[in-house]
C-alpha positions as CSV (number, residue, x, y, z in Angstrom):
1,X,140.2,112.9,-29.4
2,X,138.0,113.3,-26.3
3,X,134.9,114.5,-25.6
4,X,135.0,118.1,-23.8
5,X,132.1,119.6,-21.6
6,X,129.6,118.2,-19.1
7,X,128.3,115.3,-20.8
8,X,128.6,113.3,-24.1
9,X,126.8,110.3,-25.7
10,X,129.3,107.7,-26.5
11,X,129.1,104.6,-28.9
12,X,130.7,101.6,-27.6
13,X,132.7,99.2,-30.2
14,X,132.5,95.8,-29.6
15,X,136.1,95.3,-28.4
16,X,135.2,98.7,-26.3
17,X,131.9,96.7,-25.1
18,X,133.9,93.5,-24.5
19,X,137.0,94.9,-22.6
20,X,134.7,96.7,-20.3
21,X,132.6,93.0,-19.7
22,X,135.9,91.5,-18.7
23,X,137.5,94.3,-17.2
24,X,140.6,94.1,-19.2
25,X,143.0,96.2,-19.2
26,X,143.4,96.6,-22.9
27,X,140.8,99.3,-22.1
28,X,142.6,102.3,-21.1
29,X,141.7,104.1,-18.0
30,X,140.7,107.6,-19.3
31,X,137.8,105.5,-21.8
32,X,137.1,103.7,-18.5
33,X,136.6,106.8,-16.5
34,X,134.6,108.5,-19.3
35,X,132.5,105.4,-19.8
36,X,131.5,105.5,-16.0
37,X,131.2,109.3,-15.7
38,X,127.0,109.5,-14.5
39,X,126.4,112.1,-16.8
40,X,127.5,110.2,-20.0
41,X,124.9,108.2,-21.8
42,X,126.5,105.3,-23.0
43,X,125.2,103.2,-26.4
44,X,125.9,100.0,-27.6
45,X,124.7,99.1,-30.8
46,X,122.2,96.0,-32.1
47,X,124.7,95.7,-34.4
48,X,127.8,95.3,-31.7
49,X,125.3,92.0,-30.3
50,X,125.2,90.6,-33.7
51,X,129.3,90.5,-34.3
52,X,129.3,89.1,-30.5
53,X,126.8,86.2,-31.0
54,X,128.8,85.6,-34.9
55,X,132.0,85.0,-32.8
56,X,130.6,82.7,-30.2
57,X,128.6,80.9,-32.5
58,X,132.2,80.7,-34.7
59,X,134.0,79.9,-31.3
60,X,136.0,82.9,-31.4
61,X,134.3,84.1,-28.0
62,X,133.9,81.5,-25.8
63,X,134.0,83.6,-22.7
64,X,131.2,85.2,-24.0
65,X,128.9,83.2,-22.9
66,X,126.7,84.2,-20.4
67,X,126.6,87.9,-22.6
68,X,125.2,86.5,-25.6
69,X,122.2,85.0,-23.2
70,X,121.5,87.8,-21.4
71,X,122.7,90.8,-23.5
72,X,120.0,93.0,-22.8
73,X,120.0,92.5,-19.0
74,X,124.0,93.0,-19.1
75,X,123.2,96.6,-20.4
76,X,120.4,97.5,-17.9
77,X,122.6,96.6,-15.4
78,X,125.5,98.6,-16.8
79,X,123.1,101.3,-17.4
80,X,124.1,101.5,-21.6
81,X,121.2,102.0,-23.6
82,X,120.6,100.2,-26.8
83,X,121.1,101.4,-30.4
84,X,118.9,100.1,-32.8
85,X,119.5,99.7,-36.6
86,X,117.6,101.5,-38.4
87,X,116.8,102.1,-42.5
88,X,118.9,105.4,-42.2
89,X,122.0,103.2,-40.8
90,X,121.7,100.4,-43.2
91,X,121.6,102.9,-46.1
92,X,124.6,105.1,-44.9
93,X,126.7,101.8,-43.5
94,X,126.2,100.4,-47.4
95,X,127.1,103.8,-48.6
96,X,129.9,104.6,-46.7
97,X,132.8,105.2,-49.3
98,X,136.6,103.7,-48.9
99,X,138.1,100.7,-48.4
100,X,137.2,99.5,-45.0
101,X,135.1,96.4,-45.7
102,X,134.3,95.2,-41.8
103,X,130.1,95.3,-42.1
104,X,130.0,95.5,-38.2
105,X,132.6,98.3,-38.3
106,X,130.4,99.9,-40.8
107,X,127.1,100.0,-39.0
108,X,128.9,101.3,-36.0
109,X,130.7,104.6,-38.4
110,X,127.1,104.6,-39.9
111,X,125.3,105.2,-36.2
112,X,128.3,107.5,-35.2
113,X,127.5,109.6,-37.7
114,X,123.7,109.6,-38.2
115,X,123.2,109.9,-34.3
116,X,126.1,112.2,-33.5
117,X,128.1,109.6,-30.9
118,X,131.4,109.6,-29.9
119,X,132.8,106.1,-30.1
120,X,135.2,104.8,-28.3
121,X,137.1,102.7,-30.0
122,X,141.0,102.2,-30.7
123,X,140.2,101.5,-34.4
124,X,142.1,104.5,-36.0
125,X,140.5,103.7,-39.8
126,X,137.5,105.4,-38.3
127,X,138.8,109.1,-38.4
128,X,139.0,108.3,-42.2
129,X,135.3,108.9,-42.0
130,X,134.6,112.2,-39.9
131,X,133.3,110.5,-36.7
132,X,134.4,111.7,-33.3
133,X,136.8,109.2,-32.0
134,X,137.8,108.7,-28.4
135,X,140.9,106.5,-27.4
């Protein structure tokens, strides 16, 4: 699915988030373009930093080094805007029915959802719960 009209408000997924920090190409062109299109307000969730600083800390993400100290300043310079968790996501992420179990996957359906994002994302499980996927 993709977005249609001037401007949309996209969710990032981690591996969306961390494609785009390395520039590699495992992030198609078209989410590329859309993620750089000025009118498009970009999000990347509090939750998307935690699963990035669980994987370094694991030493699954060793190139992510110098994101996990400066997360915050990689987003102003990117212009993406922070997400939050809030109550409301924490309620519907533990709510969410079905079988996907991924708690960082979850948040990210949850804030989909509540806050009426597209996320770009290749994960196709996530159209089993209504969001607006793009990829």
């Amino acid at each position: 699915m993709t977005p249609g009209g001037n401007s949309v408000r996209l969710l990032l997924d981690t591996h969306a988030l961390l494609w785009w920090y390395s520039d590699d190409p495992a992030l198609p062109k078209s989410c590329r373009k859309i993620i750089t299109q000025q009118d498009n307000s970009i999000f990347v969730s509090a939750a998307s930093a935690w699963e990035i600083a669980t994987k370094f800390r694991l030493g699954k993400l060793a190139t992510a080094s110098e994101l996990v100290q400066d997360f915050g300043g990689y987003l102003d310079r990117e212009r993406f805007m922070s997400l939050p968790v809030s109550y409301d996501h924490g309620i519907r992420a533990g709510m969410l029915p079905g079988p996907h179990q991924d708690p960082f996957d979850r948040m990210l359906i949850a804030q989909a959802e509540i806050e009426k994002l597209f996320i770009v994302s290749n994960e196709k499980i996530f159209d089993q719960y209504g969001i607006r996927r793009v990829w």
